[in-house]
C-alpha positions in Angstrom: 104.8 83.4 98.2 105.4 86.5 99.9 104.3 90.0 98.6 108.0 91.5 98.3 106.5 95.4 97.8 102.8 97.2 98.7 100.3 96.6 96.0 99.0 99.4 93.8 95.6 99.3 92.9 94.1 100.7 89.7 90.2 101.2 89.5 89.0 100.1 86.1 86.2 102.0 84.7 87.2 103.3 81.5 89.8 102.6 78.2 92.0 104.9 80.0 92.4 102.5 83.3 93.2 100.1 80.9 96.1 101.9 79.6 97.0 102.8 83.2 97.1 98.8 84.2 99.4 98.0 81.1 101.8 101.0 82.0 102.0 100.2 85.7 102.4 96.0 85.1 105.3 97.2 82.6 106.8 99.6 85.3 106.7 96.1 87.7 107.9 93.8 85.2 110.9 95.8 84.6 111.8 96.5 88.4 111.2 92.5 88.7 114.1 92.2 86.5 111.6 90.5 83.8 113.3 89.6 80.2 111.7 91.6 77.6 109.6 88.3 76.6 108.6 87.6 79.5 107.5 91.5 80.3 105.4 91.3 76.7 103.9 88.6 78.2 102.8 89.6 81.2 101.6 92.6 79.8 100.0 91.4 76.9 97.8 88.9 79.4 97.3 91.8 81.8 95.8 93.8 79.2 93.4 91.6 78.3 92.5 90.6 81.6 91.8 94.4 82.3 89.5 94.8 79.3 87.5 91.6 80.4 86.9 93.0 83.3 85.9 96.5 82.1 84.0 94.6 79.2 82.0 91.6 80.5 82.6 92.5 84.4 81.3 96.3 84.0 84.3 97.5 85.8 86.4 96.7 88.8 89.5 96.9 90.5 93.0 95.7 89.3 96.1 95.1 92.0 99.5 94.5 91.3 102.3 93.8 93.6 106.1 92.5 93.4 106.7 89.1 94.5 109.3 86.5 95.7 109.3 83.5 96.9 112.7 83.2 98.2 114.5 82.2 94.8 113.0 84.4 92.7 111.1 87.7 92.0 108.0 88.1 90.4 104.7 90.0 89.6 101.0 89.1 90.8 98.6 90.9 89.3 94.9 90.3 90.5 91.7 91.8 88.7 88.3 91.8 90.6 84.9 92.7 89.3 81.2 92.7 90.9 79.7 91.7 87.7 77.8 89.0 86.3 80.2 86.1 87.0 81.0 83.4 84.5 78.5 80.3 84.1 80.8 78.0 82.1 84.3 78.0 83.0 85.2 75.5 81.1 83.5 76.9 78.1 85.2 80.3 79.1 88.9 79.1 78.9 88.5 77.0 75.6 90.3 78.4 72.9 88.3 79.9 70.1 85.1 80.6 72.4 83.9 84.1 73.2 80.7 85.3 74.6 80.9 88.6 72.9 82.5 89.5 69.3 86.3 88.8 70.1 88.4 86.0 68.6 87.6 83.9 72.0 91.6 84.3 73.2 91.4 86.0 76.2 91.2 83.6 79.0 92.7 80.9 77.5 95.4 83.0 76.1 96.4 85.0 79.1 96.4 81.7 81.1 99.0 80.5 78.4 101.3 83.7 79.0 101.6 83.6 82.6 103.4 80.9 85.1 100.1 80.9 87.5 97.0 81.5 86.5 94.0 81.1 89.3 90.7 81.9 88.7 87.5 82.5 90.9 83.8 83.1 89.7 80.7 82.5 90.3 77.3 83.9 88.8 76.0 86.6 90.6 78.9 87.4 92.6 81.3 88.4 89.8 85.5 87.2 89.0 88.5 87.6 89.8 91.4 86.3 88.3 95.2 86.7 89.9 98.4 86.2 87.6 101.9 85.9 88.3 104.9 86.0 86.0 108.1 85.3 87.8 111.6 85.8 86.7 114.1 83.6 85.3 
């Protein structure tokens, strides 16, 4: 996979770099030629990948990029935080689990939206997790 366009990178700090990642993925979906579904998707599991790492990661960096990998376009999206790390993955991406007051979706449910889903933690070093959502 090669990156097809500069990355952007969106520090996340506050509700408002949130909003920022979910306009900017959109803005990529759409250039990436992205069915509407497929956009809601991507967005939808953005979004909550950027308020996980505002939330539980106490901020970080999000990075999002066009894609291709010869056949088809695409959008990686990678969010990296310094915080505390996650001490049961597997715990972490079962459905119906949370460690705070959510509904427990976020993990498991982003990882359902996207076509990869990779994930790297470890406690006391912090997360990141990079998505891509390629085009039909």
């Amino acid at each position: 996979m090669t990156a097809a366009s500069e990355p952007e990178e969106v520090a996340i700090t506050t509700d408002g770099d949130v909003v920022r990642v979910r306009q900017l993925v959109r803005t990529y979906a759409t250039r990436a030629k992205l069915s509407l579904v497929d956009q809601t998707k991507l967005v939808t599991a953005t979004s909550e990948l950027a308020r996980n790492t505002l939330v539980y990661g106490g901020g970080g960096m999000a990075t999002v990029a066009m894609v291709s990998d010869g056949a088809r376009k695409g959008v990686r999206a990678s969010f990296h935080d310094d915080g505390p790390g996650i001490p049961d993955l597997t715990l972490a991406l079962a459905d119906g689990w949370s460690s705070g007051k959510g509904l427990g979706l976020g993990l498991s449910g982003a990882k359902r939206l996207v076509d990869d889903f990779d994930l790297d933690t470890e406690v006391g070093r912090g997360t990141e997790v990079t998505v891509v959502k390629w085009s039909r």
